[in-house]
N, C-alpha and C positions, 0 to 999 in steps of 0.2 A: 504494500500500500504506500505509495510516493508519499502521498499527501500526511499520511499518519510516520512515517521517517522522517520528512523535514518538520514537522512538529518535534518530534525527539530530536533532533538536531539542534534546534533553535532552543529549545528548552537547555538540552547539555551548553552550549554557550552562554544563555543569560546565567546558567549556574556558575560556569566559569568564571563569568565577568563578574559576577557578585563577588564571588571570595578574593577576586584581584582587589574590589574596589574596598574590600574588608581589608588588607592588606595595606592598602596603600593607605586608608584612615588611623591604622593602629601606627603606622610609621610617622604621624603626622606630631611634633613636638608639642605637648600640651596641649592637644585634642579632644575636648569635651562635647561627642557629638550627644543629640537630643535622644532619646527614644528611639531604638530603632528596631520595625518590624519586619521580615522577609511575608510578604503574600506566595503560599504553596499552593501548588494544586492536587497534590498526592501526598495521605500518610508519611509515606514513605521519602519522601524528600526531605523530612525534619530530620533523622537522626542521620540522614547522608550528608546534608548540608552541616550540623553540628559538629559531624566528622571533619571535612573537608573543611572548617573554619580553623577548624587546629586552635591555637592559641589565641586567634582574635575572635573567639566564639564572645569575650568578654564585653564588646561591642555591642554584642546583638541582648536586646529585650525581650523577642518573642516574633513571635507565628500571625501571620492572618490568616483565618480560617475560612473557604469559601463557601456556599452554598450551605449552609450551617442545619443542618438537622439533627434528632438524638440517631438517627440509622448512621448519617455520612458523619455526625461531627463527632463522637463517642471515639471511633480509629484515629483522629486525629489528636483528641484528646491525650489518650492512652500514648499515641507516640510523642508528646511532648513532653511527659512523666518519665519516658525511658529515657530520653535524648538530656535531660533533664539530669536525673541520676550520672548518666554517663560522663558529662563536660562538668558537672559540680558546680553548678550555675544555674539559679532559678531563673526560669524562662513563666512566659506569659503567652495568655493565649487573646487575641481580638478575633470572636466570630464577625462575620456578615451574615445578615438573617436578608434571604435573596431568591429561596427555591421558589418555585410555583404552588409547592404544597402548601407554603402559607398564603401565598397571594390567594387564594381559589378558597372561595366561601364554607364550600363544603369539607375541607380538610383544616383550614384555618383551625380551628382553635384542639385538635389533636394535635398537630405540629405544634402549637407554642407551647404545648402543656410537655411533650418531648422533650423541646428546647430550653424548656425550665429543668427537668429532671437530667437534663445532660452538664448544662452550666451551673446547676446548684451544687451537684458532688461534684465539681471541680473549680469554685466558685472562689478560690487561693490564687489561682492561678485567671481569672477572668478579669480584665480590668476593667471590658468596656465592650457592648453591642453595638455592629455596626449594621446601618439598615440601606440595604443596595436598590433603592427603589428606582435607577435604570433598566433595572432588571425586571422589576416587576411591569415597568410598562413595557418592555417590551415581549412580552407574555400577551401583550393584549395589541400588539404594535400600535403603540402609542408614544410619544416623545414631547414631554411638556416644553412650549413655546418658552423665549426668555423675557416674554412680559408675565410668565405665570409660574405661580411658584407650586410644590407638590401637594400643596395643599387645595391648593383647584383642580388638582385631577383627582377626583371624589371614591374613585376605585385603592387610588395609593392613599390619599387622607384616608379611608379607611382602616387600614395594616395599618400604618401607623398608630392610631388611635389602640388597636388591638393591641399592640406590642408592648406601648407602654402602659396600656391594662392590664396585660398579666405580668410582664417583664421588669417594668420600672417605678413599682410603688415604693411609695416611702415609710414601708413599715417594718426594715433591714431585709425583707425579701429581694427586695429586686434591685435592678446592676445600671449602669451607667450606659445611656441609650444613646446615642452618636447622630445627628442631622445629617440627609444624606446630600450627594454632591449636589455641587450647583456644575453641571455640563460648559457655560457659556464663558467668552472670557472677551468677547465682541462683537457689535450687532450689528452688520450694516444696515438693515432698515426695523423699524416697529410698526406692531399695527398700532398697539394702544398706548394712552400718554404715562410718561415717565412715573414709576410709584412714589418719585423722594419728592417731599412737599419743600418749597423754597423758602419758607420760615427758619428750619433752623439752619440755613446754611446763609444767612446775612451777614454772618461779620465770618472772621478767620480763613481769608483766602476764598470763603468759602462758596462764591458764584464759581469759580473756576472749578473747584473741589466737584462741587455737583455735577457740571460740565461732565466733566471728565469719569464721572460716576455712572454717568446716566450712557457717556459712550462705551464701556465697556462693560457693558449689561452689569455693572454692580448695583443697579435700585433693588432688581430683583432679586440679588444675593440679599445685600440688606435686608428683604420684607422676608425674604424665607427664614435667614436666620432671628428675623422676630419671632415667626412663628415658630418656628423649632425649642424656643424657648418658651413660648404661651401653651404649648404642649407637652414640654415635658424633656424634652431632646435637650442635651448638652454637648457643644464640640459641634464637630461638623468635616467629613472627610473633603482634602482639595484636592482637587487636580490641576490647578494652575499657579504660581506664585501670589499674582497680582490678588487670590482669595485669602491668601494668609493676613493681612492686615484688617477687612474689613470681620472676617469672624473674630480675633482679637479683640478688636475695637468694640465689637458688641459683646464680648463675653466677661467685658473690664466689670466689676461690679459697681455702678454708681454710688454717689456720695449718698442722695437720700434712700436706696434699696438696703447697703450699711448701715445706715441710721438706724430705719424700720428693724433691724435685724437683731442688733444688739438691743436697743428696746423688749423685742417680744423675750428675748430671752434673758432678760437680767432676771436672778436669783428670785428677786420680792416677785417678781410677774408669776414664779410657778403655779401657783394659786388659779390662774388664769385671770380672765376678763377681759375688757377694754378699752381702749386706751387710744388718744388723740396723738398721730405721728408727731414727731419734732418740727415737717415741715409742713404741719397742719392741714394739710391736704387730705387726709383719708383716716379711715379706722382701722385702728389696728389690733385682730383679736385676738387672744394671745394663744390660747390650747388652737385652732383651725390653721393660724400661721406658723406655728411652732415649726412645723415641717420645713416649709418654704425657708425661714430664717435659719435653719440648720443649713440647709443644702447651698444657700445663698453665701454664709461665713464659708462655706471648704470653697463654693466657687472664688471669695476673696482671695483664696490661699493661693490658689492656682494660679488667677488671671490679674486679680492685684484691686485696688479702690480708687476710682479718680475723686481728685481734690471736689471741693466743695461749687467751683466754680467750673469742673471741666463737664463735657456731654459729651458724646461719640463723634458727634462734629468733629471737634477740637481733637479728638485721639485720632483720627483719619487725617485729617491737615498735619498732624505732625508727623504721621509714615509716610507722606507721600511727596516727595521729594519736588522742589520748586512748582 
């Protein structure tokens, strides 16, 4: 079979050139790279690549898991546990939840209840669910527009809603649910008008800012990564540079979401009740938001608190360069 040979082909190469570019990063003086995942597509490639990493296995974090089931993901599991053992280096596992079994009504909620009983016994090793909803539209050949985010296509807003109904409650059950990509990174034409309102973009550079937002289909990265957060979704996988700045910028925790934060949860609040924000704008109650305010202080931790006076405006004008 030609065609199934240069797949093997091309695959033994990108594995090649992986462990060069492992090699060449470990050679690198004072080299602190980020988190790093290898995407497999077979079991069996973990504890070969483990192998083949030899000494700079030190580098690597962990595994992305594809098509994530408790049938396909359980083998994969289990071989990051060996490979694991073997280099004496705890590795991590990031699924993608992406088959058709969960997309498809009628399988849906067997598959996630799978996918709970596969990431819960191995839930040490789980940092983070990732949700492939290119994949899922294209099970229906569908391809959401870049004036629409995935929450307009009401088949994917759906699995979504599911996922982090069973997958991502806040009651120590459930795991860290990932927003899926944004496809676009420039529009030559739109049908419909730009989503970013010109309001907040009047001072700080910021007619230009938008300009330039609105031409590299970043409105709609912006509105998605709203929603991924009015949902439930933390993070967000890129496929472009030019994404890493504006999911940042929105994942900064604000001054008044801190404020509200440590409020609900100061020590006297246990009691519950509630309680008038600092910046007077809304109610704050303390046992309903408990939750949100926990999740919101680890998101500080991570992504960090802007000043009193900054707004995502301002954190985007200052990544992006003249």
């Amino acid at each position: 079979m030609p065609g199934g040979l240069d797949r093997r082909r091309g695959r033994r190469a990108g594995e090649e050139n992986l462990v060069r570019q492992f090699a060449a990063l470990a050679a690198r003086p004072g080299a602190e790279p980020p988190l790093l995942f290898i995407r497999v597509r077979t079991p069996e490639q973990i504890p070969d690549l483990v192998r083949r990493l030899g000494p700079t296995v030190r580098l690597l974090t962990g595994f992305v898991l594809p098509k994530f089931t408790e049938e396909r993901g359980i083998p994969f599991l289990e071989a990051l546990t060996g490979a694991e053992k073997a280099c004496g280096r705890r590795l991590f596992a990031m699924p993608v939840l992406e088959s058709p079994e969960l997309l498809y009504r009628e399988s849906r909620v067997e598959t996630l209840e799978g996918i709970f009983r596969a990431v819960d016994k191995y839930r040490d090793r789980v940092l983070a669910l990732r949700l492939g909803v290119t994949d899922f539209c294209s099970s229906y050949g569908l391809r959401r527009a870049p004036d629409m985010t995935a929450y307009d296509v009401q088949i994917v807003a759906s699995v979504i809603a599911d996922v982090v109904n069973m997958l991502g409650r806040a009651d120590g059950s459930g795991f860290t649910v990932t927003g899926p990509v944004w496809e676009y990174f420039r529009v030559p034409e739109r049908m419909f008008k730009p989503q970013l309102r010109q309001s907040p973009f009047l001072q700080v550079r910021a007619v230009e800012l938008r300009e330039k937002l609105i031409e590299h289909a970043m409105d709609g990265l912006l509105r998605e990564i709203s929603l991924d957060q009015a949902n439930g979704l933390l993070g967000k996988t890129c496929i472009h540079p030019s994404h890493v700045l504006p999911v940042h910028a929105l994942s900064v925790v604000s001054h008044e979401e801190f404020s509200d934060a440590q409020d609900i949860l100061r020590p006297e609040r246990g009691g519950g009740g509630v309680l008038r924000s600092a910046y007077t704008n809304k109610m704050n109650e303390v046992k309903p938001h408990r939750a949100w305010a926990e999740r919101t202080l680890l998101r500080a931790e991570v992504f960090g608190v802007a000043n009193e006076d900054v707004g995502f405006v301002d954190l985007l004008a200052a990544g992006i360069p003249g």
